[in-house]
N, C-alpha and C positions, 0 to 999 in steps of 0.2 A: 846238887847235881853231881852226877858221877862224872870221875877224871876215864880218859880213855887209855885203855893198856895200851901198853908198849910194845906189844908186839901183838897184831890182830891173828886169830888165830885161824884165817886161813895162810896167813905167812907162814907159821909155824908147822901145821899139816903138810905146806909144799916142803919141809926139810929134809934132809935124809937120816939114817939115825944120828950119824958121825955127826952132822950137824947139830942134832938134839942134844947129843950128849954134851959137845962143846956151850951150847946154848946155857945149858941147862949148869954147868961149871960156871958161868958165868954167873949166872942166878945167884946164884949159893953164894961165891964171894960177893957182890954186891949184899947177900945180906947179912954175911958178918959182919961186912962193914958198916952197912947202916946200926946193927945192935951195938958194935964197939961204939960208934957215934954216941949212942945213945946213952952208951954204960957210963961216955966219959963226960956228959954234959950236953953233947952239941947238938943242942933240939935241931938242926935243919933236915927238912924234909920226914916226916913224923910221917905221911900219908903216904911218903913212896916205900916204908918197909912194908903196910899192911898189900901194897901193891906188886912188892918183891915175891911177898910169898904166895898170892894168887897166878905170879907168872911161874912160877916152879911147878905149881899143882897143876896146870893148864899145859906145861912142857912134859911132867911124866903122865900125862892124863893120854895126850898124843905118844907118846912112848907106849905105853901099854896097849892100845889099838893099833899101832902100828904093829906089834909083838903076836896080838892075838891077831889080826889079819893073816900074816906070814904063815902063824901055824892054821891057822883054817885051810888056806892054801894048799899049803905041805900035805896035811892031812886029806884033802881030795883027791891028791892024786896019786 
């Protein structure tokens, strides 16, 4: 059974960028830490890195449509 993300991605759609990018900073240390975890023994939570890095992909995925929206915009007018 799939576990559910941590952040549903219409959460993530309603952000602003300043948000994303904060978000998305966030992401990233959580997942050094989980590999440091990992480097140094401490098997807890094995399933929340593979989960860390799907919420990164998922925040610059909404980064980039947010990016190319803006310039579609620009660009019509």
């Amino acid at each position: 059974m799939a576990k559910a993300a941590l952040y549903k991605i219409g959460d993530i759609r309603a952000k602003t960028p300043d948000e994303l990018a904060a978000l998305l900073l966030d992401l990233r240390k959580e997942q050094f830490n989980l590999r440091f975890q990992r480097a140094t023994g401490q098997n807890e939570g094995l399933g929340r890195v593979k989960q860390a890095r799907r919420e990164i992909a998922r925040v610059k995925t909404i980064q980039a449509q947010h990016k190319r929206d803006a310039a579609k915009t620009a660009s019509q007018t």
